[in-house]
C-alpha positions as a LaTeX table, in Angstrom:
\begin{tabular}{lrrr}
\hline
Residue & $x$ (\AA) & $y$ (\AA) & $z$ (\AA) \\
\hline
Unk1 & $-6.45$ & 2.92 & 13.77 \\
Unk2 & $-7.25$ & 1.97 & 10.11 \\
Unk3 & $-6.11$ & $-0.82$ & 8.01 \\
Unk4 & $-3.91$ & 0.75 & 4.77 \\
Unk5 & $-4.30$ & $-0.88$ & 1.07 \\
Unk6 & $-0.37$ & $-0.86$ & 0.21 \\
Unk7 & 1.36 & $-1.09$ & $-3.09$ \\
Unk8 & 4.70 & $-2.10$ & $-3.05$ \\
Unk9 & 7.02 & $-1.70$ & $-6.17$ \\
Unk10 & 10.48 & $-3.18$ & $-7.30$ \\
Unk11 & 11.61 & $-4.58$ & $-10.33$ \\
Unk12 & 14.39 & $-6.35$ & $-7.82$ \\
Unk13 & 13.38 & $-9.45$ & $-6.42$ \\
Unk14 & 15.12 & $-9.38$ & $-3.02$ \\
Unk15 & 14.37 & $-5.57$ & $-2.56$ \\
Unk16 & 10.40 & $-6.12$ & $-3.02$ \\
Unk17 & 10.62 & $-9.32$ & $-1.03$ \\
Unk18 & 12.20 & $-7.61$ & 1.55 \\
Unk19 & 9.84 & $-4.44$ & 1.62 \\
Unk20 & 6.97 & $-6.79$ & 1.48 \\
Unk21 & 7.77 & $-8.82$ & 4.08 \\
Unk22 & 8.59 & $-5.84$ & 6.67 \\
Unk23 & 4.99 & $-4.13$ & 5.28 \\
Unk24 & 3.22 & $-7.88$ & 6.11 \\
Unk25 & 4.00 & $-6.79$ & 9.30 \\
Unk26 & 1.14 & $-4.96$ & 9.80 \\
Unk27 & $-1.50$ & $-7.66$ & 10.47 \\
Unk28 & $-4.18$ & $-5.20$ & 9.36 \\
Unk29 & $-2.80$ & $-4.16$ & 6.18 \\
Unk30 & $-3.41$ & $-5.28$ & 2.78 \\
Unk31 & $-0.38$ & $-5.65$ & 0.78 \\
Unk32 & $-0.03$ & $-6.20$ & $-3.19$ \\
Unk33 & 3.63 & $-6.50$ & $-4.97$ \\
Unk34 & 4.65 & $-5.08$ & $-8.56$ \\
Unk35 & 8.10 & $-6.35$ & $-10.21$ \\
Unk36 & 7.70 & $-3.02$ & $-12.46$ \\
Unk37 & 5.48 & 0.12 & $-13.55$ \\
Unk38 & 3.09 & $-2.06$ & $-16.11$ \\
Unk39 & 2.26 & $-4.13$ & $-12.67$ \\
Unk40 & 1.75 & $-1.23$ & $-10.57$ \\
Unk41 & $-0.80$ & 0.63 & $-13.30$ \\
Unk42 & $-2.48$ & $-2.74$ & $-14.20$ \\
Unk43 & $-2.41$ & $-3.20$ & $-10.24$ \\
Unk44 & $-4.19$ & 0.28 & $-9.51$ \\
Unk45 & $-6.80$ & $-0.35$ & $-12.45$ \\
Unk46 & $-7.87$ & $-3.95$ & $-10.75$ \\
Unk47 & $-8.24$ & $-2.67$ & $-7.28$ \\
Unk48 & $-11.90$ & $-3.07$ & $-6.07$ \\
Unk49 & $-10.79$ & $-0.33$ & $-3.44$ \\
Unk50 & $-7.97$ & 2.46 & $-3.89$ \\
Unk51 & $-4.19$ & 2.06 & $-2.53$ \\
Unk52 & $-3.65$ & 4.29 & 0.48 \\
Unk53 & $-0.02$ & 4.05 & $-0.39$ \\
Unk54 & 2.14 & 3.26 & $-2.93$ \\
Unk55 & 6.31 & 2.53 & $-2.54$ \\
Unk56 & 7.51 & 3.17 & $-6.00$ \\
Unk57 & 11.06 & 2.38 & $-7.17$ \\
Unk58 & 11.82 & 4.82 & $-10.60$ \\
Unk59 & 14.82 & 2.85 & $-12.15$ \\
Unk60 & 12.50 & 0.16 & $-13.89$ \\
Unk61 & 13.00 & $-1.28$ & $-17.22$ \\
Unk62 & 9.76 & $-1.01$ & $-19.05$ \\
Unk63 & 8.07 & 1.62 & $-17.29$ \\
Unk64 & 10.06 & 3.21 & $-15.44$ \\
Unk65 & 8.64 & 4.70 & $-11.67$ \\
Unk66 & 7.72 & 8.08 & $-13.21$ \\
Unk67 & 5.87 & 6.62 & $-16.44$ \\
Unk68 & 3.88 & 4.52 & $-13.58$ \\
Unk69 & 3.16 & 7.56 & $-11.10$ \\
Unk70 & 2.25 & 9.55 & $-14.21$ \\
Unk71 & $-0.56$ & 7.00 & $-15.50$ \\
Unk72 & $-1.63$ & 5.90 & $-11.87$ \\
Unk73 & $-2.44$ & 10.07 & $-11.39$ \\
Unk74 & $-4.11$ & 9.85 & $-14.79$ \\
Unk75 & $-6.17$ & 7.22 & $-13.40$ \\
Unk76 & $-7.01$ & 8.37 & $-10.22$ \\
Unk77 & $-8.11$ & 11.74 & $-11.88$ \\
Unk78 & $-10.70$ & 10.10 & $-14.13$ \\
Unk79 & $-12.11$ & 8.01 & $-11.34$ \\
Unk80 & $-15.23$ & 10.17 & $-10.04$ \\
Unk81 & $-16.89$ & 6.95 & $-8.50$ \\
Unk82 & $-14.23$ & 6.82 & $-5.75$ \\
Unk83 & $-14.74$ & 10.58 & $-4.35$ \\
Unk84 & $-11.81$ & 12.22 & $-5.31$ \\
Unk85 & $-9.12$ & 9.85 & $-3.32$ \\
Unk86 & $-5.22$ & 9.90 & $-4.37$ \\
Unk87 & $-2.59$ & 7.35 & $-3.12$ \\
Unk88 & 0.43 & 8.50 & $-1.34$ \\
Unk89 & 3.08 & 7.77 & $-3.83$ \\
Unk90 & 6.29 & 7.55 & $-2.14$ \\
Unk91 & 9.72 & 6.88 & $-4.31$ \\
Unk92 & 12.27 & 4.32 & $-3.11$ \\
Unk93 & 15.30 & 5.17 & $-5.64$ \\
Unk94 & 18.73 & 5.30 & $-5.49$ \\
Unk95 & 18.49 & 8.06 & $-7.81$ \\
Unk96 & 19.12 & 11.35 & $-5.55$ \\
Unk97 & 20.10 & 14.18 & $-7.53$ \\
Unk98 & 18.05 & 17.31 & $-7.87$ \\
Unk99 & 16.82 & 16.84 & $-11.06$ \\
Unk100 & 15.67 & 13.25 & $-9.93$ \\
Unk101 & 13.76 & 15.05 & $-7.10$ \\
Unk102 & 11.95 & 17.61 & $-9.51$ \\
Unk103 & 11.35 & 15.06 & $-12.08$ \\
Unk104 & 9.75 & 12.93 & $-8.87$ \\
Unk105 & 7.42 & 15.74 & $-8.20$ \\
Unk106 & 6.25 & 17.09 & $-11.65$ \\
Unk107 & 5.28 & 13.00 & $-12.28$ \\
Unk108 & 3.32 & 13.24 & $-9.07$ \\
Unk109 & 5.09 & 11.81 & $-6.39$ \\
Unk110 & 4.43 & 12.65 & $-2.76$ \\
Unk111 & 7.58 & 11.86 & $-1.03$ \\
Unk112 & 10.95 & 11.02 & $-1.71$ \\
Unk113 & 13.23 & 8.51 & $-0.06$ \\
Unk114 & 16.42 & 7.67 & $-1.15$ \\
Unk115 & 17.94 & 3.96 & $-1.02$ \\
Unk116 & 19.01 & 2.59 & 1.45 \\
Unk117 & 15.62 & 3.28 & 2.87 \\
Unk118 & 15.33 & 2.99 & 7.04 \\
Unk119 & 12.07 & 0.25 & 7.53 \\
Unk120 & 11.65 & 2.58 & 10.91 \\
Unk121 & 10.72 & 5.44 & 9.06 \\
Unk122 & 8.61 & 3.44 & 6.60 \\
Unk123 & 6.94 & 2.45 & 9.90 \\
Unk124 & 6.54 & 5.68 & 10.92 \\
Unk125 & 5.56 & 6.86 & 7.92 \\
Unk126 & 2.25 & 4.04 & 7.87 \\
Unk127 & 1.59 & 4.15 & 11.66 \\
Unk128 & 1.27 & 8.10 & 11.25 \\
Unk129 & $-1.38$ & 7.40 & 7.92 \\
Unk130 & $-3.41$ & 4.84 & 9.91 \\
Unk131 & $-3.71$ & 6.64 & 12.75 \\
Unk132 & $-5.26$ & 10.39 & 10.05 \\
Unk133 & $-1.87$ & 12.04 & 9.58 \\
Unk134 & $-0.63$ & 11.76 & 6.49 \\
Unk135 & 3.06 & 13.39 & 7.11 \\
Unk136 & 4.15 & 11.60 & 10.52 \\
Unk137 & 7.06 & 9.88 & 10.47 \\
Unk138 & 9.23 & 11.76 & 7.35 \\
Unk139 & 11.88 & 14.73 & 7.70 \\
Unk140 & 10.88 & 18.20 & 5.72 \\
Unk141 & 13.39 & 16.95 & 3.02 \\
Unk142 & 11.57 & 14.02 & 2.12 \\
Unk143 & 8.35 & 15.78 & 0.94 \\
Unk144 & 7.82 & 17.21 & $-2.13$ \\
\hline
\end{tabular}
């Protein structure tokens, strides 16, 4: 089993302390909280290794969850001296229309869960990635 680099993403205080405390969990695990999208990009640029995952909420002031996702694929893209890699991007919204989902996907999301989100399947969801497979632990509807 392999530790994960995790990014976790809230502009509300008790939601990211909340998601970062469940993720701390994982003694193995290296954890890093953003209150917004600025955080998250400046976040990704600093890392001395990639994220494995990143929990994204959208509804941000500033910049917003898809603004973020959109610049952290720019990133990754231009970043030939890490081999290609590309964080999981998974959104934690309340936002659950249709239009939020395709918006989600064209910004480069990966998944997309809607709040309230179930900490069992976000623990599914990271045992699955640590342990090579990348899908365990979400329902069909919750890829893109």
């Amino acid at each position: 089993m392999r530790s994960l680099h995790i990014l976790a993403v809230d502009d509300n205080a008790l939601n990211l302390l909340l998601l970062t405390r469940y993720l701390s969990k994982r003694p193995d695990d290296t954890v890093v909280s953003a209150r917004d999208g600025l955080e998250a990009v400046a976040a990704v640029h600093a890392a001395a290794d990639p994220f494995d995952i990143v929990f994204m909420d959208i509804s941000m002031p500033g910049m917003d969850g898809f603004a973020a996702t959109r610049a952290i694929r720019e990133f990754e893209a231009g970043r030939p001296d890490h081999g290609g890699s590309r964080a999981r991007i998974v959104a934690l919204t309340g936002l659950a229309s249709k239009r939020d989902r395709e918006e989600a996907e064209r910004c480069g999301f990966d998944d997309f869960l809607t709040k309230p989100v179930s900490f069992k399947l976000i623990g599914r969801l990271l045992e699955g990635m640590s342990q090579g497979d990348g899908g365990s632990g979400l329902e069909e509807d919750d890829h893109m």
